[in-house]
C-alpha positions in Angstrom: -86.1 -110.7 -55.0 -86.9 -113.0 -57.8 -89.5 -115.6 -57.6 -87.7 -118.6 -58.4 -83.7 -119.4 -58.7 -82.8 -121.9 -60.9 -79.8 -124.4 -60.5 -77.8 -127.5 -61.6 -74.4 -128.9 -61.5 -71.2 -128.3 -63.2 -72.3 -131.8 -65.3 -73.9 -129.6 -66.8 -71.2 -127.5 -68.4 -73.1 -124.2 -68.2 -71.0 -121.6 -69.8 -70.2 -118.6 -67.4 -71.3 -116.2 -69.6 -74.8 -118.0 -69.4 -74.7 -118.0 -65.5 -74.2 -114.7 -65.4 -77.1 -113.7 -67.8 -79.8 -115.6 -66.4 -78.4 -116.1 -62.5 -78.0 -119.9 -63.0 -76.5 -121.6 -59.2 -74.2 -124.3 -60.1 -72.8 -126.7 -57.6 -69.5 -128.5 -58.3 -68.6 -132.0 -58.1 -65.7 -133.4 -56.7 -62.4 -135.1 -58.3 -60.1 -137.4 -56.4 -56.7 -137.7 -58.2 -53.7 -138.9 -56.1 -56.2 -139.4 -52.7 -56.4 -135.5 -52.6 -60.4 -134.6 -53.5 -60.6 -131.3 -55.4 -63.9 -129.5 -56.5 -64.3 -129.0 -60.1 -63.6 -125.6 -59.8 -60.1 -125.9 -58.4 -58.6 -128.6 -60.4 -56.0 -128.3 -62.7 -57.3 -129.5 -66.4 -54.6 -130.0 -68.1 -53.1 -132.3 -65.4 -55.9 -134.0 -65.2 -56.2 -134.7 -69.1 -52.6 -136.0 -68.8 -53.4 -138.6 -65.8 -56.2 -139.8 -67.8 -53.9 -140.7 -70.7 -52.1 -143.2 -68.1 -55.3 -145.1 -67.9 -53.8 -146.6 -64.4 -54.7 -145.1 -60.9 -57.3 -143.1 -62.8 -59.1 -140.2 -60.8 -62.2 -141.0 -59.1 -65.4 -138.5 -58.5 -68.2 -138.1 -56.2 -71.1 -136.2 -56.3 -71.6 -133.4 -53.4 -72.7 -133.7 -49.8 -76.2 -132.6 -48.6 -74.6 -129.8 -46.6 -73.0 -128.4 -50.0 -76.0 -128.6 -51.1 -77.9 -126.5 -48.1 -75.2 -124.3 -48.6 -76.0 -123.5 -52.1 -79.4 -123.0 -51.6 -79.5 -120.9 -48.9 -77.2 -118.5 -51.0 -79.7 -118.6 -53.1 -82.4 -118.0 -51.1 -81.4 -114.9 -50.6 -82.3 -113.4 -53.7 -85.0 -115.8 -54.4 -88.4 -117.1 -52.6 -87.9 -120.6 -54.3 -85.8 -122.8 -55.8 -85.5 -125.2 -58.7 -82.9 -127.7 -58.5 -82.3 -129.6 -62.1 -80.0 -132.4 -61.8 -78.3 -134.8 -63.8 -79.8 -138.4 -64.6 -80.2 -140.0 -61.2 -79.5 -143.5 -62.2 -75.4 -142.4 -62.8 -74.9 -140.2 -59.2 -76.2 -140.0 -55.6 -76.2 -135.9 -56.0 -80.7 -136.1 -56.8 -80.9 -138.9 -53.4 -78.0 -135.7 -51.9 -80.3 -132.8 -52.7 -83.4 -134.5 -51.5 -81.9 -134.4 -48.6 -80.8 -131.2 -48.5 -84.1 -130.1 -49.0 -85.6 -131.8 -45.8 -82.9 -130.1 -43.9 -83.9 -126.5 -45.5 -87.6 -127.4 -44.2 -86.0 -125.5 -41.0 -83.1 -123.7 -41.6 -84.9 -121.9 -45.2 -88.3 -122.1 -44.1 -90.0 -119.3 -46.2 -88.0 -121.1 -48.8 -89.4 -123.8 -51.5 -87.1 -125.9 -53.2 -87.6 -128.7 -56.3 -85.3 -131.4 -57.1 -86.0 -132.6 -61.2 -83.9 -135.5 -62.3 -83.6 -134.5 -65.7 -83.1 -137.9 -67.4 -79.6 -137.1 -68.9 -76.7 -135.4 -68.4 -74.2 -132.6 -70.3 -75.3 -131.1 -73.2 -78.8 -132.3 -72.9 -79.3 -131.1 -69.0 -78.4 -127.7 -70.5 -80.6 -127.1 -72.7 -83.3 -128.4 -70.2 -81.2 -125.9 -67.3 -81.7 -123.3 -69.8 -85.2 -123.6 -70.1 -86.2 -123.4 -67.0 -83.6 -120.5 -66.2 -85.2 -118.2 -69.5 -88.6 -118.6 -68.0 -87.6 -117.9 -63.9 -85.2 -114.7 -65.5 -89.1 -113.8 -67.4 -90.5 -113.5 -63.9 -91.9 -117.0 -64.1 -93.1 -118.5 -60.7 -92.0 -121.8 -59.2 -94.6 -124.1 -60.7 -94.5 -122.7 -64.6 -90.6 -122.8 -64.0 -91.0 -126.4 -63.6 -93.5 -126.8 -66.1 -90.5 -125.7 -68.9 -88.7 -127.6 -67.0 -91.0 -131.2 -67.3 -91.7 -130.2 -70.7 -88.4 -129.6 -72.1 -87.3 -133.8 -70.9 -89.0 -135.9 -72.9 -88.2 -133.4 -76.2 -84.4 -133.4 -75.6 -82.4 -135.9 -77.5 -79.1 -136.6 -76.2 -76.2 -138.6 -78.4 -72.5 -138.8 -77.6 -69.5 -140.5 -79.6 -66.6 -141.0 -77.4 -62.2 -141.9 -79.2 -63.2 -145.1 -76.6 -65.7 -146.4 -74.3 -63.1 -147.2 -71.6 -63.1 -144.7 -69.2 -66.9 -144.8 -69.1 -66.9 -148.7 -68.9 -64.1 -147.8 -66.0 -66.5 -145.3 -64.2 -69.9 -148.1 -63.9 -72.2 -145.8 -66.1 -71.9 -148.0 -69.7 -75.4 -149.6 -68.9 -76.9 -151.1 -72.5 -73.8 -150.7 -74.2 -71.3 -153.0 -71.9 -70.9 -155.6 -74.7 -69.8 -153.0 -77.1 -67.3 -151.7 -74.3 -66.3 -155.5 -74.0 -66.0 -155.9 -78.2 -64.3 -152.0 -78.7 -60.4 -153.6 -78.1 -61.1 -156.2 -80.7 -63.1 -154.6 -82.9 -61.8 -151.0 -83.1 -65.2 -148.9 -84.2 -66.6 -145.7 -82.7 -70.2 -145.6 -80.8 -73.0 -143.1 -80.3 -74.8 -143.5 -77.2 -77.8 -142.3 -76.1 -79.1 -141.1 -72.5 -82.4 -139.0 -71.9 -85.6 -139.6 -71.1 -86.3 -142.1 -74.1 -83.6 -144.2 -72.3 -84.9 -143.9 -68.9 -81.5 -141.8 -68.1 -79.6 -144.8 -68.5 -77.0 -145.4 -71.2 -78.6 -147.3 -74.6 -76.1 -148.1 -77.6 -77.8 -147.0 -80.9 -75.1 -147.0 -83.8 -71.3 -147.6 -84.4 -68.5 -147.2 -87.2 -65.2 -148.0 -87.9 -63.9 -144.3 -87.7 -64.5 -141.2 -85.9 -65.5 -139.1 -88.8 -67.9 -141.9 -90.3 -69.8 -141.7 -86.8 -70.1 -137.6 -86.6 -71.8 -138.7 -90.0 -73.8 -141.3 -89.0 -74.9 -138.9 -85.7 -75.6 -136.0 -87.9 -77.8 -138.6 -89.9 -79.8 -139.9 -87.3 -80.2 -136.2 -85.9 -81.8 -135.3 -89.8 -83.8 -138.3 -89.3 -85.7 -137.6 -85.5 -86.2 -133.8 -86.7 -87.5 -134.2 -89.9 -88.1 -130.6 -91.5 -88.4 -128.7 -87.8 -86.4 -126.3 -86.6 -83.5 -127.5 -84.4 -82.1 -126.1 -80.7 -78.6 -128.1 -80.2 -76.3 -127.7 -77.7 -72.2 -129.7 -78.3 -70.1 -130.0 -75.4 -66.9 -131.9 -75.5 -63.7 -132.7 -73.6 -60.4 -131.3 -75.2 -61.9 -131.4 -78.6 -62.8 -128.0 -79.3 -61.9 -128.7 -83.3 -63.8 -131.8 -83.4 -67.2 -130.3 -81.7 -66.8 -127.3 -84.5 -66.5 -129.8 -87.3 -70.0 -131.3 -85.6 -71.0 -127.9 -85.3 -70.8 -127.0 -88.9 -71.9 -130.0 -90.4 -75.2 -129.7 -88.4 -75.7 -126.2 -89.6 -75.2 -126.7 -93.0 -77.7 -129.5 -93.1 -80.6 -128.6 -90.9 -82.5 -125.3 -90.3 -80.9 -124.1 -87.1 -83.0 -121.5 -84.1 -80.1 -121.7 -82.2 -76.7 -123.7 -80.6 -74.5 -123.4 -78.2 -70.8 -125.0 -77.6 -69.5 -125.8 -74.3 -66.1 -127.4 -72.7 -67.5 -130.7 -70.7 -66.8 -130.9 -66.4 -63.9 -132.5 -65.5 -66.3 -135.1 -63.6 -67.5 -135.8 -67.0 -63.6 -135.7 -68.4 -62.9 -138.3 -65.5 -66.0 -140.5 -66.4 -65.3 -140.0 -70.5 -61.8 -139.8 -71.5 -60.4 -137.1 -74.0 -62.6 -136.9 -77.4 -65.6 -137.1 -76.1 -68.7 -135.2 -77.9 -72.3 -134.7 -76.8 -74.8 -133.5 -78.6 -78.0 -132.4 -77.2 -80.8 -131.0 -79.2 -84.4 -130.9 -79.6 -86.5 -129.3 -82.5 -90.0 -126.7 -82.5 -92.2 -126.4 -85.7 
């Protein structure tokens, strides 16, 4: 029986591998193509990537119920005598509001059972890294409240920046925020944006650069990443949709220019396929002495 499980959502993009090693619980999401609603986990990618590229009658997605949410925790309370939920930014999904209410109804179905609910302040790569945390110290024996305590530290450090072939789908989806006048000005204009969303954002989406090409903005990301870490060691995470060439090009570039502690690459949710488009890239990272 371990003291304290530790779980997110598939926004997340934790690698399997990763779940495995440190007994991360992962809930899915759900996609709606064609008025059929498939969890993550079932879908079909590749038809999904090719219904995007219609950019008509585009899937849809919805966060999971309270019950699938009971569900998962008291699987998890099986092995565990509390739980720490770590979800993606609040201000883009219902799923924190969804496992806060969960949690009530576990007050009498799990009740030898605590359970947490962090809105992370971001989403992807970002709410990895913060997953990860949290999931190293409960997998070190850590109890509930120090588990948190990574946790609550680990948000305001993360940085999280993403660059995207176009910001229509996420205009489409109601999560562009900050940066709808860039959406608006992207057909006219044809230039490539980095957005931002973490805590320094208040989890919401804030423009912060732009350039005419894709490769002049993976320049101009790996710039301002030089810039916030200054000589400190950086912990990155890249997770992308379809773009697996792309995120390596990202990849190396940021380990040939910075002093790297470690990275990890990761294939982005269809949710966040569905709210993105193809060729999107986030990058995550934060930086220790």
């Amino acid at each position: 029986m371990r003291k304290v499980a530790v779980m997110t959502d598939t926004v997340a993009s934790v690698p399997l591998e990763m779940q495995n090693e440190y007994g991360i619980g992962v809930i899915p999401f759900h996609v709606i193509m064609d008025g059929k609603d498939y969890l993550e986990t079932e879908i079909n990618t590749a038809q999904l990537y090719t219904r995007l590229k219609q950019k008509e009658n585009l899937p849809t997605t919805s966060c999971p119920s309270p019950e699938e949410y009971l569900h998962l925790y008291q699987e998890l309370s099986q092995n565990a005598e509390a739980i720490l939920y770590i979800c993606l930014t609040a201000a883009f999904t219902g799923a924190y509001n969804a496992a806060i209410q969960a949690k009530e109804m576990a007050k009498k179905k799990l009740p030898e059972t605590t359970i947490e609910v962090i809105d992370s302040k971001s989403v992807e790569s970002s709410q990895l890294l913060i997953t990860l945390a949290a999931a190293k110290a409960a997998a070190q024996g850590k109890n509930l409240d120090e588990a948190i305590q990574f946790a609550n530290d680990m948000i305001p450090r993360v940085n999280q920046l993403s660059i995207r072939d176009t910001l229509f789908y996420f205009d489409k989806g109601g999560r562009i925020c900050e940066a709808k006048s860039w959406a608006e000005a992207e057909a006219a204009n044809s230039f490539k944006a980095i957005l931002e969303i973490d805590s320094s954002t208040g989890g919401i989406t804030k423009p912060v650069a732009r350039a005419k090409t894709k490769a002049q903005i993976m320049e101009k990301m790996v710039e301002i990443t030089k810039e916030r870490v200054g000589g400190k060691k950086l912990h990155f995470a890249i997770a992308h949709v379809n773009v697996p060439e792309q995120a390596e090009q990202l990849k190396q570039k940021i380990l040939s220019r910075l002093q790297c502690d470690e990275f990890y690459m990761a294939e982005v949710s269809p949710v966040a396929a569905v709210q993105n488009g193809e060729g999107l890239i986030e990058f995550g990272f934060y930086c220790t002495d």
